[in-house]
C-alpha positions as CSV (number, residue, x, y, z in Angstrom):
1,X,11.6,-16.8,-13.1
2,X,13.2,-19.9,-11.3
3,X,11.7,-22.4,-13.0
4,X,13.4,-24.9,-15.5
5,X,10.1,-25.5,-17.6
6,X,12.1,-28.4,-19.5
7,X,13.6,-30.5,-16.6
8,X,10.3,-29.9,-14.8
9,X,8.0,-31.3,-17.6
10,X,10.7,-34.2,-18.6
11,X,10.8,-35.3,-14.9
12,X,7.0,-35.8,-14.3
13,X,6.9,-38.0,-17.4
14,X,9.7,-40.0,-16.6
15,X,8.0,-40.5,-13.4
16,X,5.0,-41.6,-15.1
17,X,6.8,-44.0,-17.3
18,X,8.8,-45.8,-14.2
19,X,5.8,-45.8,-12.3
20,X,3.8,-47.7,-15.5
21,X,6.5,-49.9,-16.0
22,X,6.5,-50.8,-11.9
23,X,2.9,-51.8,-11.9
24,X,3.5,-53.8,-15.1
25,X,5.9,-56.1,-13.6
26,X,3.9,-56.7,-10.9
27,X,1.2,-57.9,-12.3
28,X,3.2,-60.1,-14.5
29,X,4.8,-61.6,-11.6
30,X,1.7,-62.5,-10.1
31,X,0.0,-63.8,-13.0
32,X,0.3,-67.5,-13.7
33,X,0.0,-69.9,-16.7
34,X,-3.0,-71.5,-15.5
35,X,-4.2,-67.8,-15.1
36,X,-2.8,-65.7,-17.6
37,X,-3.2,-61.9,-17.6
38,X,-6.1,-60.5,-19.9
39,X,-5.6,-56.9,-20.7
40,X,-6.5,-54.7,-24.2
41,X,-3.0,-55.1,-25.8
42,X,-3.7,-51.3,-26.6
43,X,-5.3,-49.8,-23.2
44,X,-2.5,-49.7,-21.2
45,X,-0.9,-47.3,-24.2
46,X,-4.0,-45.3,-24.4
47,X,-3.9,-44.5,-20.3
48,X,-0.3,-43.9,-20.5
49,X,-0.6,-41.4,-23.0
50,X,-3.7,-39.7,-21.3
51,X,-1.5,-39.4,-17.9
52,X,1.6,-38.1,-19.9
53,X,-0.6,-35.5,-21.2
54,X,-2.3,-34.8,-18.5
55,X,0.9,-34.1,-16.8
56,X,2.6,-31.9,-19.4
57,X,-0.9,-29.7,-19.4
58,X,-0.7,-29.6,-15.6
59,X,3.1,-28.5,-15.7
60,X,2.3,-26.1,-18.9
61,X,-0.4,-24.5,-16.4
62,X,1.1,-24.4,-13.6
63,X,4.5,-22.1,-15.5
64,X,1.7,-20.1,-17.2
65,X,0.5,-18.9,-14.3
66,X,3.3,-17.9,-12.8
67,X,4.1,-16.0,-16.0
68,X,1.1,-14.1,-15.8
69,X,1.6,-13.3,-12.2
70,X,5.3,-11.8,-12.9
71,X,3.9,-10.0,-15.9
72,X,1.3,-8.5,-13.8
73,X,4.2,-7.4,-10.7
74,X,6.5,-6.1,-13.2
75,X,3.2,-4.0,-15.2
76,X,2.9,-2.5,-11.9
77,X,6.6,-1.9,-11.1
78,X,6.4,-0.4,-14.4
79,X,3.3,1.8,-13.6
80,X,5.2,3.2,-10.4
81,X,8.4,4.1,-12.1
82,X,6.2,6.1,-15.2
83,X,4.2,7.6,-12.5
84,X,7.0,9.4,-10.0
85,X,9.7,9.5,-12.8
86,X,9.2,13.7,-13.7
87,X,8.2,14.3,-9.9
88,X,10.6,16.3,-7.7
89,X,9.2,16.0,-4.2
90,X,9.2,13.1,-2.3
91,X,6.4,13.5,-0.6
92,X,4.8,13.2,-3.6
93,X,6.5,10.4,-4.8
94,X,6.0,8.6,-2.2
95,X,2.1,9.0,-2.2
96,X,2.1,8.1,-5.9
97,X,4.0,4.6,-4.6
98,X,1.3,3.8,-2.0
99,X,-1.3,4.3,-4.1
100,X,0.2,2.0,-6.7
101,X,1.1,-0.4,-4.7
102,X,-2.5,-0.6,-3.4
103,X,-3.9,-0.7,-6.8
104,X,-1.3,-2.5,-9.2
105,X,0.3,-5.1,-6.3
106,X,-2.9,-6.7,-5.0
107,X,-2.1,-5.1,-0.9
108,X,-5.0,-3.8,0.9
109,X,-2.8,-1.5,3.0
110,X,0.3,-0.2,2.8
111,X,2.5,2.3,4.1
112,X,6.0,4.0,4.0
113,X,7.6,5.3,7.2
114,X,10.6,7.9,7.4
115,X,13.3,8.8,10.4
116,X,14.8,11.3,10.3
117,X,18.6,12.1,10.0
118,X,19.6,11.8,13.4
119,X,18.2,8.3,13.8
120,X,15.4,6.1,14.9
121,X,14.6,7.4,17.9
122,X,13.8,10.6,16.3
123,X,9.8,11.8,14.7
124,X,9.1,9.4,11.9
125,X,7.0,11.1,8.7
126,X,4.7,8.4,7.9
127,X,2.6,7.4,4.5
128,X,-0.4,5.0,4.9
129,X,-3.1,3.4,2.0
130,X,-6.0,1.3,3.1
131,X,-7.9,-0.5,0.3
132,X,-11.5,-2.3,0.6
133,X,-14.3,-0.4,-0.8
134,X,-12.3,2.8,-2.4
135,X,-8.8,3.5,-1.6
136,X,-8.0,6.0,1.0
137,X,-4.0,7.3,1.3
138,X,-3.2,10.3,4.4
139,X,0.3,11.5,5.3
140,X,0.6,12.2,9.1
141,X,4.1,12.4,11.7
142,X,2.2,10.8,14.9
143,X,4.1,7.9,15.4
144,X,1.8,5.3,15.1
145,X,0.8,3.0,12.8
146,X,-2.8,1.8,12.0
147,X,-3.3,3.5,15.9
148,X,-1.2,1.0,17.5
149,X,1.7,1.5,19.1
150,X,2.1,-2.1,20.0
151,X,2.3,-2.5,16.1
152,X,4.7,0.1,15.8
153,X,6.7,-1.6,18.6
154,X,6.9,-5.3,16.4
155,X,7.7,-3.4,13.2
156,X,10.2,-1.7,14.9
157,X,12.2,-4.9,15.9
158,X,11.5,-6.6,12.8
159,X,13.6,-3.7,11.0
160,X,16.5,-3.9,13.2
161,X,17.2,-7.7,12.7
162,X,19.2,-8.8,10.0
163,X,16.2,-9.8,7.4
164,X,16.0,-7.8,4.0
165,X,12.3,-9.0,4.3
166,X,9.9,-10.6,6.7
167,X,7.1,-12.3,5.0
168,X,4.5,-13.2,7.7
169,X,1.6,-15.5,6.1
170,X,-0.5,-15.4,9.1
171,X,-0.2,-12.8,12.0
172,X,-3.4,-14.7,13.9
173,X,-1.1,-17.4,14.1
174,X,2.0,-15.6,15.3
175,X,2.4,-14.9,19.4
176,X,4.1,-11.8,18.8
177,X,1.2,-10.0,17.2
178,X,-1.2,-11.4,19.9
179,X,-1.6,-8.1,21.8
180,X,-2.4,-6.0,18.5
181,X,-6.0,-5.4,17.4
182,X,-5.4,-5.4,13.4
183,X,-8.0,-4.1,11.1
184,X,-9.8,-6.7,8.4
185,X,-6.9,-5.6,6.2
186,X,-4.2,-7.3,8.0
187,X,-4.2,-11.3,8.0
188,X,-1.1,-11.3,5.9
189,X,1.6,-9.2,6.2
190,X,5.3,-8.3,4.6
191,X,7.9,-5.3,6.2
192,X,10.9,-4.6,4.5
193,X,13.5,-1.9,5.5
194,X,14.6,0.3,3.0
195,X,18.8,0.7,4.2
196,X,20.9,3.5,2.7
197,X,24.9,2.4,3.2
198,X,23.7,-0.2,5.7
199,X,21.6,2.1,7.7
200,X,17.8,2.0,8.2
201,X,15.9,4.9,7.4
202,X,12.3,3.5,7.3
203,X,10.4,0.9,6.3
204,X,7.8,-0.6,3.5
205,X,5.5,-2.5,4.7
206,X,2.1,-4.3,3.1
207,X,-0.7,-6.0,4.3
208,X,-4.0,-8.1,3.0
209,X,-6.7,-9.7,4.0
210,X,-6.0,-13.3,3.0
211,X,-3.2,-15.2,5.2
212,X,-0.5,-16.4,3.3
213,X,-1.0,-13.5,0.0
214,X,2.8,-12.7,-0.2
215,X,4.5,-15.0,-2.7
216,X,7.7,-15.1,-3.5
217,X,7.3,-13.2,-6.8
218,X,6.0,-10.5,-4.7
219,X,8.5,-10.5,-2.7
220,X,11.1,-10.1,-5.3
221,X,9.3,-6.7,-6.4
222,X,9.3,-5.5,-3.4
223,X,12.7,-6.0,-2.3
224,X,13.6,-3.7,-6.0
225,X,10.9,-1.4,-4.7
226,X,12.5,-1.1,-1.8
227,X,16.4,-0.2,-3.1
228,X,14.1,2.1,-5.5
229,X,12.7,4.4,-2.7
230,X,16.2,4.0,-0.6
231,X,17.8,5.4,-3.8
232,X,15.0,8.5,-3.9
233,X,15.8,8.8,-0.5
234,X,19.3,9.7,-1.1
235,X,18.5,11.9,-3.7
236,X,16.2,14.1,-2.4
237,X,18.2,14.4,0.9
238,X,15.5,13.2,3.2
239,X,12.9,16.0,1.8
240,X,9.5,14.3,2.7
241,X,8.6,17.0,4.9
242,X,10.3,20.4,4.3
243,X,10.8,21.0,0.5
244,X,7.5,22.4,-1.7
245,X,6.2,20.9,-4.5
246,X,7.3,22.7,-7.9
247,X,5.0,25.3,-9.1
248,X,2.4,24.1,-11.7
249,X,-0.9,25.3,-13.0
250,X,-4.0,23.6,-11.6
251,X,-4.4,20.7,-13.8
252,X,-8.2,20.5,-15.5
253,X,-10.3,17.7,-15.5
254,X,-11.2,16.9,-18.6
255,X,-13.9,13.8,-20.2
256,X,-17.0,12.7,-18.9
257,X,-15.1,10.3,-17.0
258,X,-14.3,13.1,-14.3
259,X,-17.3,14.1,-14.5
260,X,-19.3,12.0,-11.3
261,X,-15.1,12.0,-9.4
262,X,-14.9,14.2,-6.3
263,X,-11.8,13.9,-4.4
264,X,-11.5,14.6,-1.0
265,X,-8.5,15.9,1.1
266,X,-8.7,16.2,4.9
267,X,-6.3,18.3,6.8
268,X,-5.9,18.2,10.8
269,X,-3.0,19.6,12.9
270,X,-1.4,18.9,16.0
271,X,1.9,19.7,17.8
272,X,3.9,19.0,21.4
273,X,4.7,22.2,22.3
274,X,3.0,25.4,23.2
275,X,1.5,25.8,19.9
276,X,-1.2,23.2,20.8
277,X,-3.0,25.7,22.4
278,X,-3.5,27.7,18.9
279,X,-4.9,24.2,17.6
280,X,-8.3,24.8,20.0
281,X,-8.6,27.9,18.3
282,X,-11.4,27.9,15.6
283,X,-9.6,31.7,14.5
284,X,-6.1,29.6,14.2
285,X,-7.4,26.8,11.6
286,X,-10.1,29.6,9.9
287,X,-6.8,31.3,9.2
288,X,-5.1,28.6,8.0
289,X,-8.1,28.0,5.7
290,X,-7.5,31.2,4.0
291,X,-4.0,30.5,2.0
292,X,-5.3,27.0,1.1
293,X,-8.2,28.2,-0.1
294,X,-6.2,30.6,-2.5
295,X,-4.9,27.3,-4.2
296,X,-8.2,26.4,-4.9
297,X,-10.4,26.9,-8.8
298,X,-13.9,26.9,-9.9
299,X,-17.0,24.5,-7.6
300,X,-13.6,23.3,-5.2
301,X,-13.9,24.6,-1.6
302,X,-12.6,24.3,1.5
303,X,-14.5,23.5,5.1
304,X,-14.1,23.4,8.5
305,X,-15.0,20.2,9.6
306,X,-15.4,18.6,13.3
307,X,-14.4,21.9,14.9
308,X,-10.9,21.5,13.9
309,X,-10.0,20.2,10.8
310,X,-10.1,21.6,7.3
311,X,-12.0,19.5,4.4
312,X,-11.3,20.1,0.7
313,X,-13.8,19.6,-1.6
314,X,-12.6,18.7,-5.2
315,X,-14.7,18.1,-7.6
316,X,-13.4,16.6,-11.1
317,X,-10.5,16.2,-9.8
318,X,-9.4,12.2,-10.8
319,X,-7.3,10.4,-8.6
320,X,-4.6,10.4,-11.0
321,X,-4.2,14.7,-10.4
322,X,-4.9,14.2,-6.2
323,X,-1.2,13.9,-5.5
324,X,-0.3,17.6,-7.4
325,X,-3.2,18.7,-5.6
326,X,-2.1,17.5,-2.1
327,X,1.4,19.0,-2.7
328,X,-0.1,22.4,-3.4
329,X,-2.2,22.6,0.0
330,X,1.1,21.4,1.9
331,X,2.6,23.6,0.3
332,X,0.7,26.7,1.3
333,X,0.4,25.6,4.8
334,X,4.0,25.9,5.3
335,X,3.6,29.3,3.3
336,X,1.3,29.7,6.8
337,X,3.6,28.2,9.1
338,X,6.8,30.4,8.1
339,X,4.6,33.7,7.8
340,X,3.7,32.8,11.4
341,X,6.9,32.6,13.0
342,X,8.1,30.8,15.9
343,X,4.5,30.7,17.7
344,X,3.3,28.0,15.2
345,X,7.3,26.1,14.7
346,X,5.8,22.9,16.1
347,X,2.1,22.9,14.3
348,X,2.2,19.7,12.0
349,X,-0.1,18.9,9.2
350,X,-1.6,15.7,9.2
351,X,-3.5,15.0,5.5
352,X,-5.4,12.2,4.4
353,X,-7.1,11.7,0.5
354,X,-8.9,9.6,-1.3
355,X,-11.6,10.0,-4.5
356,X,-15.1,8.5,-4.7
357,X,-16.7,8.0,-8.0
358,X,-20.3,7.3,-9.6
359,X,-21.8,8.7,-6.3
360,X,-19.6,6.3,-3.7
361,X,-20.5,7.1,-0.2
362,X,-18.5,10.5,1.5
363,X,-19.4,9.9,5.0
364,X,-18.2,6.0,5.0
365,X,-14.9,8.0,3.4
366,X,-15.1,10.7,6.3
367,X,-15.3,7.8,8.8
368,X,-11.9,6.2,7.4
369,X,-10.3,9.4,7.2
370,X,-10.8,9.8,10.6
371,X,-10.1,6.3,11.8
372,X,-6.2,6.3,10.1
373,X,-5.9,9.8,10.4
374,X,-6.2,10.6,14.2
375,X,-3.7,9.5,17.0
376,X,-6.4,8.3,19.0
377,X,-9.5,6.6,17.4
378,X,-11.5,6.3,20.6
379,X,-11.9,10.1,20.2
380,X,-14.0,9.4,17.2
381,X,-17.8,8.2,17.9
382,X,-18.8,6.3,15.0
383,X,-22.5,6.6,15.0
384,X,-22.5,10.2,16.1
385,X,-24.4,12.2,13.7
386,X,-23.2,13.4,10.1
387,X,-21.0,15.8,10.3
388,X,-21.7,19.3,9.2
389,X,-20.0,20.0,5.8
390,X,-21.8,24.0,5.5
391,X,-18.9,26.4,5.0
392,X,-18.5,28.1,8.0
């Protein structure tokens, strides 16, 4: 912390004391014999010593609660680092990150976007967490963020300037955002590139309701959080898309606590090239349904949902197992994908998550799923009906 508790407590007395001693004067100077000054020879000892205390309390508060709040950042730097430090896949470690970020860092949205190799201009691989009533994470490669592509156009130039980190307190106040329709999420927002030998290779970037959220102490963390996943990056060899999860066994629920969880995971494809057609298919995703469905134990299932998507049904499974769980359906779909051959090369998997609790309401979940998950939220009515969740 950056803070010289001493100097800082030492200088608002002193400032008391001149300040008492000024006013003194004064009235001594304008006092006169014929009209001498008539104090309590003792009240002027008992404010002073009221003010210095009140000052050092102020001062002592003040330190305290910036304490607290770097205790709480570096508990939840802590949390990430014990969360993804066994994990071998990065697209599960990055997951894990959102989703503690959004729990442990205060953000209401947050997401993590990926180039690949050959540069910018290339398909980015993109991570995104929204926050307000339950948390909801999806992984997806359209290249839009929160549906915008004007947004995607200002984050863009913000990582190619020089900045290690743009902290923008209020984006209703900032011309460059005018054209952008944000979500209640975004009021505040921070973007910070995450550079491997000098080179961008994606970007972190946070939002919250409340302008001005981003303090500096955040901004520290985020800046190590940053070098963090630039250092994963390296390790794993840019791996957020191709390499499986690690086999494991499913992992059991176990408590009471699981007991009311259901996690959900929706799954929708799309691809440029020929392959699209396959995608308005219902045969095409019913036989992608089959290997996921392999990976699945027990009450879970798997449904087609809206014609063409895929919802897993998981229930007991707590948000702390979701990520495994997520890994292992990616994982068979590109089981899928290479059994298929070139015909399906350009099919993509787009895969959104999130776990409701104590009876929290699915279709509000469905509705968000759909909103971050899609390319193009005007293709999703709103108040349409319920959709059907009966295997099909």
């Amino acid at each position: 912390m950056d803070i010289d508790l001493e100097g800082k407590i030492r200088s608002r007395i002193e400032a008391v004391l001149i300040n008492d001693a000024r006013n003194y004067d004064e009235m001594r100077t304008v006092a006169t014999e014929e009209d001498p000054l008539e104090n309590d020879p003792f009240a002027e000892e008992r404010n002073l010593y009221q003010r210095i205390i009140s000052s050092y309390r102020s001062a002592v508060s003040e330190v305290n609660g910036l304490l607290e709040e770097n205790v709480g950042f570096l508990s939840g730097f802590y949390r990430i680092i014990e969360t993804i430090k066994d994990k071998e896949n990065f697209q599960e470690i990055c997951s894990q990150i959102v989703e503690c970020v959004l729990q442990d860092l205060g953000a209401e949205y947050c997401s993590l976007v990926f180039h690949p190799k050959e540069g910018p201009e290339g398909e980015p691989h993109c991570l995104e967490g929204i926050r307000e009533q339950r948390k909801f994470v999806c992984s997806h490669s359209h290249s839009t963020l929160l549906n915008s592509k004007e947004f995607d156009e200002v984050v863009a130039r913000l990582m190619n300037g020089a900045a290690d980190c743009d902290n923008i307190g209020d984006v209703y106040r900032e011309p460059r955002f005018d054209r952008i329709d944000f979500p209640s999420v975004i009021r505040s927002l921070v973007c910070l590139p995450i550079r491997v030998r000098q080179a961008c290779v994606g970007s972190l970037i946070l939002g919250h309701s409340l302008p001005h959220f981003f303090t500096d102490n955040h901004t520290r963390v985020l800046k190590i959080l940053a070098s963090t996943i630039a250092h994963l990056w390296l390790l794993t060899s840019q791996r957020a898309v191709c390499v499986p999860a690690q086999p494991s066994s499913h992992p059991q629920p176990c408590g009471e606590e699981s007991e009311e969880t259901l996690s959900i995971v929706l799954l929708n494809f799309e691809s440029d090239g020929p392959a699209r057609r396959l995608l308005t298919d219902r045969e095409t995703i019913r036989s992608i349904r089959s290997p996921l469905a392999r990976t699945l134990d027990g009450k879970e299932s798997i449904l087609l949902y809206d014609d063409a998507e895929l919802l897993v049904l998981l229930p007991g499974t707590t948000a702390e197992m979701l990520a495994t769980r997520t890994a292992r359906l990616r994982e068979a779909f590109e089981d899928w994908k290479a059994a298929q051959g070139e015909r399906a090369q350009f099919i993509r998997l787009n895969l959104g998550f999130s776990t409701c609790e104590g009876g929290e309401d699915l279709a509000r979940t469905l509705k968000m799923a759909s909103l971050m998950m899609r390319a193009d939220p005007d293709e999703y009515d709103f108040n349409q009906a319920e959709p059907d969740l009966q295997p099909h």
